[in-house]
C-alpha positions in Angstrom: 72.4 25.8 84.6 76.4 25.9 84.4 78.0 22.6 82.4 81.8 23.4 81.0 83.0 21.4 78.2 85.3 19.1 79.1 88.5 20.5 77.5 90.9 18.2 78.2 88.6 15.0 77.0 87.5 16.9 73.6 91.3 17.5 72.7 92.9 13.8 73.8 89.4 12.4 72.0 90.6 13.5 68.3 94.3 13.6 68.7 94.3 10.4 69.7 92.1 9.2 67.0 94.5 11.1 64.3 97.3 9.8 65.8 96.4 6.3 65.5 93.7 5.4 63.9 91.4 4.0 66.3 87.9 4.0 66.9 87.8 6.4 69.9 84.7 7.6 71.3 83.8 10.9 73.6 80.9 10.6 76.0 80.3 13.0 78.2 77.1 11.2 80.8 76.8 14.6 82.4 75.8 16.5 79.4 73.9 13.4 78.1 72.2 13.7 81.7 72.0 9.7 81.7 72.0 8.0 85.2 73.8 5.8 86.2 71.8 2.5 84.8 71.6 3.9 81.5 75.9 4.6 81.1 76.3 0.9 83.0 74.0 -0.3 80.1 76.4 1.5 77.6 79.6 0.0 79.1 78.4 -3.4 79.5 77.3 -3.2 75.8 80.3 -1.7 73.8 82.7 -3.9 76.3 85.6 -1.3 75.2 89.4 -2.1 74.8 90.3 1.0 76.7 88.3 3.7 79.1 89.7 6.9 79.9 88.3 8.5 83.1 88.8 12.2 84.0 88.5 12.7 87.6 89.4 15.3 90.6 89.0 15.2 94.5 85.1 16.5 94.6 83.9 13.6 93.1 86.8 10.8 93.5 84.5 8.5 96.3 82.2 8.2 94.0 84.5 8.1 91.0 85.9 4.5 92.7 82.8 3.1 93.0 82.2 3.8 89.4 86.0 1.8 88.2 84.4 -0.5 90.4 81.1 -1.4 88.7 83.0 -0.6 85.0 85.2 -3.5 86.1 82.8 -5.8 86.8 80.5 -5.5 83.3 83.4 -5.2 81.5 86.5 -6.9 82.8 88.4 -6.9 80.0 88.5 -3.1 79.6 91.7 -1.1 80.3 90.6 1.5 82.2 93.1 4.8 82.4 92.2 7.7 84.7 93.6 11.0 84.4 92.7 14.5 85.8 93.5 16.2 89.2 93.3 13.3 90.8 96.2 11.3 90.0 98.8 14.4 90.7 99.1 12.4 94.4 97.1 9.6 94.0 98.4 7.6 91.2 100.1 5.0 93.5 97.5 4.4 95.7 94.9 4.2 92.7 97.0 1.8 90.5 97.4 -0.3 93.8 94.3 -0.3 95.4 91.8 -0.4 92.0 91.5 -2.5 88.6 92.9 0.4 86.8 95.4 0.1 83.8 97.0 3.9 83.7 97.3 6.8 85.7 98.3 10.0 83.3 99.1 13.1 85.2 98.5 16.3 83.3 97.2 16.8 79.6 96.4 13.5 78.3 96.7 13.8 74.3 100.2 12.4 73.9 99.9 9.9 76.9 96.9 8.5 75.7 98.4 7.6 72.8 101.5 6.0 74.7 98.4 4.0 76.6 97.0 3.1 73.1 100.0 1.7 71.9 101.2 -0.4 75.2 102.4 1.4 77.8 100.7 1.0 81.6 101.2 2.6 85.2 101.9 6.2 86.4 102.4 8.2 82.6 103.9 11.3 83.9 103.4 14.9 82.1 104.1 14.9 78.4 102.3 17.8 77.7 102.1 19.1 73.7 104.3 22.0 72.6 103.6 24.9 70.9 104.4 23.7 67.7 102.1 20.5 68.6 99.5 22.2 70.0 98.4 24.6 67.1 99.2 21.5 64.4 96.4 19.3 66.4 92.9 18.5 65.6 90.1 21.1 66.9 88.6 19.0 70.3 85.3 17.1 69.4 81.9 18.3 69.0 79.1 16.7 67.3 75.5 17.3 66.8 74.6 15.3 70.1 77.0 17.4 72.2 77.7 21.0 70.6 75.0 22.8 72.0 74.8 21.4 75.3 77.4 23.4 77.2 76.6 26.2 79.0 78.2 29.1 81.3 75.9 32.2 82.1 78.6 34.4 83.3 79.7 36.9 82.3 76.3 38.6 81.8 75.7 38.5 77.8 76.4 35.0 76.8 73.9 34.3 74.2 72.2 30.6 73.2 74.1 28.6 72.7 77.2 29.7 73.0 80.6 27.7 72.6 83.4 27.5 75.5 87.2 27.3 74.0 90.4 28.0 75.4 92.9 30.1 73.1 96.1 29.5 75.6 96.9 27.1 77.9 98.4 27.6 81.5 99.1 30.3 83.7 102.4 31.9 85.0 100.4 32.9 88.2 100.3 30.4 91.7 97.0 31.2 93.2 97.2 28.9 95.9 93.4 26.4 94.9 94.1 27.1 91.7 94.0 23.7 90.0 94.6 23.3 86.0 98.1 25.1 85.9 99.1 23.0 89.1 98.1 19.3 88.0 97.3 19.5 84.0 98.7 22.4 82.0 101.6 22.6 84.3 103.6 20.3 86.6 103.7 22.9 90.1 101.5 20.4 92.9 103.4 22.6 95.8 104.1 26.0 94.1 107.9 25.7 93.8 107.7 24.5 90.2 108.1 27.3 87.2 104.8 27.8 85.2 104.4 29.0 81.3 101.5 29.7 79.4 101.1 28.0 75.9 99.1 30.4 73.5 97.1 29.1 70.2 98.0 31.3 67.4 95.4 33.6 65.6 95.5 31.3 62.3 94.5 27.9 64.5 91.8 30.1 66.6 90.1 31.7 63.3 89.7 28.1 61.7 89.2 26.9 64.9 86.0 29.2 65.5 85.1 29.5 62.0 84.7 26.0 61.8 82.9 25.6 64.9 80.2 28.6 64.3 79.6 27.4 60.6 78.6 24.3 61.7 76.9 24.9 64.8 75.3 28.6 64.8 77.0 29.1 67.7 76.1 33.1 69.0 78.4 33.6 71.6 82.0 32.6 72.6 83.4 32.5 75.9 87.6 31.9 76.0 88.2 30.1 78.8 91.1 30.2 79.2 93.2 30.1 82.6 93.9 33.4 81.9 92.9 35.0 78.8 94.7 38.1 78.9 97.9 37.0 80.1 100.2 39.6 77.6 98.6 42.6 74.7 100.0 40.5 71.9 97.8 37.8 72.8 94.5 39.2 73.5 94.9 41.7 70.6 95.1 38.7 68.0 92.6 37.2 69.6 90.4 40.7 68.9 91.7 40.5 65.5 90.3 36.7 64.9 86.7 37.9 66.4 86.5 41.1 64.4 86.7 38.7 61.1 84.3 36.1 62.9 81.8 39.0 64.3 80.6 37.1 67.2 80.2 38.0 70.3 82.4 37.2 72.8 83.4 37.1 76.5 86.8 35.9 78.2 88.3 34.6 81.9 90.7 37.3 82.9 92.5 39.0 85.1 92.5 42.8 86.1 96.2 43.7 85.5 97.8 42.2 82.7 96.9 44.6 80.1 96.9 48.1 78.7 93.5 50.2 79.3 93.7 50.4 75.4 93.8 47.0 75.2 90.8 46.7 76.9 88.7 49.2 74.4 90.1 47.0 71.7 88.3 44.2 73.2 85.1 46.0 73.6 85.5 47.1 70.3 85.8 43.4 69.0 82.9 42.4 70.3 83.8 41.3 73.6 80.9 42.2 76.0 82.5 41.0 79.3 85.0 39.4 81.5 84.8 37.6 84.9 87.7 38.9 86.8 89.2 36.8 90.1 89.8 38.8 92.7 89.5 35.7 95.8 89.6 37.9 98.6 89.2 42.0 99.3 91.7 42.0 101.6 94.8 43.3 100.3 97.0 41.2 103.1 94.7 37.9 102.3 95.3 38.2 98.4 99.4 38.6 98.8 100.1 36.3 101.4 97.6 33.3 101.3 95.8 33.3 97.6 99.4 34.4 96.5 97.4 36.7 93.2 99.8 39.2 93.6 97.1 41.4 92.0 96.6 45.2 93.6 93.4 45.6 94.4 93.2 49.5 94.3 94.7 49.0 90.5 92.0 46.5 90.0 89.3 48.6 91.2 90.0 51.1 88.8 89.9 48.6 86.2 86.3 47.5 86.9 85.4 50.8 86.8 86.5 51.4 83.2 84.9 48.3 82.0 81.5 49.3 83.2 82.4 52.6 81.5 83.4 51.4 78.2 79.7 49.4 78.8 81.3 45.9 79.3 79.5 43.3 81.9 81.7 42.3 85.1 81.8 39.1 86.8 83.6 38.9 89.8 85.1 35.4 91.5 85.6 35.9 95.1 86.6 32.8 98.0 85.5 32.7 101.7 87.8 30.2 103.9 91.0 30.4 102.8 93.5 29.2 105.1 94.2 31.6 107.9 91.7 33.9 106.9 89.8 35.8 109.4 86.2 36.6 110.2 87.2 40.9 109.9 88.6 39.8 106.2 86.1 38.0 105.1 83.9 41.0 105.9 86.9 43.2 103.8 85.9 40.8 101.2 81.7 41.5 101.4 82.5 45.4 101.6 84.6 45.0 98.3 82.1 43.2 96.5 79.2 45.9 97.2 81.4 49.0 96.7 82.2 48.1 93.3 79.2 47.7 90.1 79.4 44.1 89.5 76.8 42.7 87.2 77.4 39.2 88.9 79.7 37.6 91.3 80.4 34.7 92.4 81.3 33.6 96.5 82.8 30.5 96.7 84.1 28.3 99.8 87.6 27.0 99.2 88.0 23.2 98.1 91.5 21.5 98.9 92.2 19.7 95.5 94.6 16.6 95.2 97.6 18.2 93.5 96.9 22.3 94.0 99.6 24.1 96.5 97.0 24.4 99.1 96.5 20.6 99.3 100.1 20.2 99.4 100.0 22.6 102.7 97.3 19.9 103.8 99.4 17.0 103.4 102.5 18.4 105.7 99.8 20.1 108.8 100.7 23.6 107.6 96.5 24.1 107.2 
């Protein structure tokens, strides 16, 4: 019962229509829930010019096999792949598979470059500022608006809308894998990161927009991080005052002010999930890298319940060097704090995050 929208698709899918003119298409076979007959079908029929494929190491073996078939209904169709997957693997893909262009990061401008004749590895050419809050809203439509969902944090109301108001996070949480492979350039960790924010005119025609034409009743920001900075969040609590929806958010436990918080309840907002990774204080400096104190954060959970907010909390088993004792650290965390939800993941080594990177020279 948990489908994100795929940002980056949604915002390349209309840029790249504004920015040249062509008929460009979104599909999104997950959310249409068609197999795979049905989308070869669709492929074999429309016989496209160009095909841009999003794709990450979870599902890349079966991602070939899919350029494969593609291929063969439809051999005269570029086909581009972008995501995670080509932070490492662009070489080997462009060598090894009938594949056009490997873009490597956000993919509005490059696709673009793709449209208009460029092939091969299209490095990061990610949008500015300026460019991002002058750029269509991503795509919805009737078949597709109302088919995302995320039920955490507690709240979320049918249906509900997923957008981010930033992009990017200054934090190197060792999986983590957007700021490391699409909104930043930072595969090992050694890289600077920045966080790109939307401003409060783009976001309130943004949302307007989206909740005038779709009835949407909740809205869930996420975001890398959210609350990355008090400006930030309190225009973003300024926008969803006007809009009077409710709203939840992707954060983390120590970037803001406690006001700031009760200025989000007041908004509207009626959670958070919060990432914690590990309850071991040791685990979360020197492998996740968080830097996030976990006593601080603690406290923080505990106002939020008071100030009658919902709490998710992320939390990762396995991470490299971890031991059995922290792991338990980590179960004792979760139970003495009042969590609506949480979430206990294992840790997956993604091409392009600094924990694959440790893979790749036997530091694991």
């Amino acid at each position: 019962d948990y489908l994100p929208y795929p940002m980056f698709m949604g915002y390349a899918t209309t840029y790249a229509k504004a920015a040249t003119g062509a008929d460009v298409r979104f599909r999104d076979s997950i959310a249409l829930r068609e197999s795979y007959e049905k989308y070869y079908e669709h492929v074999k029929f429309e016989q496209y010019d160009y095909l841009f494929i999003e794709s990450a190491t979870p599902s890349w073996k079966n991602d070939v096999a899919v350029i494969r078939a593609i291929h063969a209904l439809s051999p005269g169709t570029k086909i581009v792949v972008t995501g995670p997957i080509t932070a490492t693997k662009s070489d080997e893909i462009l060598r090894d598979l009938p594949v056009h262009a490997c873009i490597r990061g956000e993919y509005e401008k490059p696709s673009v470059r793709v449209l208009e004749g460029e092939s091969g590895v299209i490095d990061h050419d990610h949008l500015t500022v300026a460019e991002m809050n002058a750029a269509p809203f991503p795509y919805y439509d009737d078949t597709y608006a109302k088919r995302y969902w995320d039920g955490a944090p507690k709240g979320q109301a049918r249906p509900h809308a997923q957008v981010w108001s930033s992009r990017g996070c200054v934090y190197k949480c060792i999986f983590c894998v957007w700021p490391a492979t699409m909104t930043g350039n930072d595969p090992d960790g050694s890289n600077p990161r920045s966080v790109r924010h939307y401003t409060a005119d783009y976001m309130e025609a943004f949302l307007s927009d989206l909740v005038g034409r779709y009835g949407f009743r909740s809205i869930y920001f996420d975001d890398d991080t959210f609350n990355l900075g008090n400006k930030h969040v309190l225009d973003m609590c300024g926008v969803m005052s006007r809009l009077g929806v409710p709203w939840s958010a992707m954060c983390r436990a120590d970037t803001i002010k406690f006001e700031t918080w009760r200025v989000m309840k007041d908004s509207g907002c009626f959670g958070v999930k919060l990432g914690f990774e590990s309850g071991n204080q040791w685990v979360v400096d020197n492998i996740v890298k968080k830097h996030l104190d976990l006593e601080k954060a603690k406290e923080v959970v505990w106002e939020l319940k008071r100030l009658g907010m919902t709490v998710h909390g992320t939390f990762t088993f396995g991470l490299p060097g971890e031991t059995h004792e922290q792991m338990l650290d980590t179960k004792r965390f979760i139970e003495s704090l009042p969590f609506d939800t949480f979430q206990a993941s294992g840790t997956a080594l993604i091409e392009g995050t600094p924990l694959h990177a440790l893979a790749q020279r036997g530091s694991l």
